[in-house]
N, C-alpha and C positions, 0 to 999 in steps of 0.2 A: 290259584292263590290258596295256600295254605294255614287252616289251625292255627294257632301260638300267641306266643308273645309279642307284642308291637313296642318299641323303644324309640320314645320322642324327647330329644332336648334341642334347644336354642343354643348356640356357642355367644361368645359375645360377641357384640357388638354387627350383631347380625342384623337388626334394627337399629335404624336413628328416630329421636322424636324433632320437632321446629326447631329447638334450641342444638340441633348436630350433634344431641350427647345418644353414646352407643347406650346398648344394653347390655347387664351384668349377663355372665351364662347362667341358665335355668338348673335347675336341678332333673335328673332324669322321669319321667313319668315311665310306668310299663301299664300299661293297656292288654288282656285277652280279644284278639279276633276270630270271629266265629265265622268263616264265609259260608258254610257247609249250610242248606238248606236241610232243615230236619224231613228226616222218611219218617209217612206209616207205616208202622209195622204191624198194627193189627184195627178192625174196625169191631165193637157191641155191637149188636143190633136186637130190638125188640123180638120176644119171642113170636114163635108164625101163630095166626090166629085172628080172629075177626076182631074189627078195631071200628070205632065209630069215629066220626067228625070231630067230638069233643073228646077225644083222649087224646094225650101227649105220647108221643115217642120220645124215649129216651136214648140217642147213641154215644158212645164213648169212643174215642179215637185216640189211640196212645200212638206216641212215636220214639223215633232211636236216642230223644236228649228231651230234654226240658224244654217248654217252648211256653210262652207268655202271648196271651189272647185279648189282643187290644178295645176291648168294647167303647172305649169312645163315643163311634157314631153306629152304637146298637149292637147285637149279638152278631155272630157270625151267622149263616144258612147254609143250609146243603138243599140240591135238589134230589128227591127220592121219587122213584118210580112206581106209581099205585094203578094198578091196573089198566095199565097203557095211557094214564095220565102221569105227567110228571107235576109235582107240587112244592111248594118252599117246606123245608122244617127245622 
């Protein structure tokens, strides 16, 4: 499936309600569709060097389009590999 534009209308009488009266046709709607899963294209990563318990790492992850980070239910995680442990960050 591709990109584009998506073009949605109702003709008449395409619907009845209880009383058998059709519906008037709708006016056009156009709609952008995105299927395309956005790529990384690059990962930040903190510079190399001793880090203790209480410091944050900081990573940035850009990708090929704009993408919208739903935190709702909490930030997103990655798991990072620290010394033959893997940890949430």
């Amino acid at each position: 499936m591709a990109n584009g534009p998506v073009n949605v209308s109702i003709t008449a009488d395409a619907a009845v309600n209880v009383g058998q009266n059709g519906n008037t046709a709708s006016n056009q709607v156009t709609v952008t569709a995105d299927f395309r899963q956005p790529k990384v294209t690059q990962v930040d990563i903190p510079g190399i060097g001793y880090y203790n318990a209480t410091q944050t790492f900081t990573f940035t992850v850009h990708f090929d389009e704009t993408v919208t980070v739903d935190t709702t239910n909490g930030v997103p995680l990655m798991a990072v590999n620290m010394d033959a442990a893997t940890v949430p960050s």
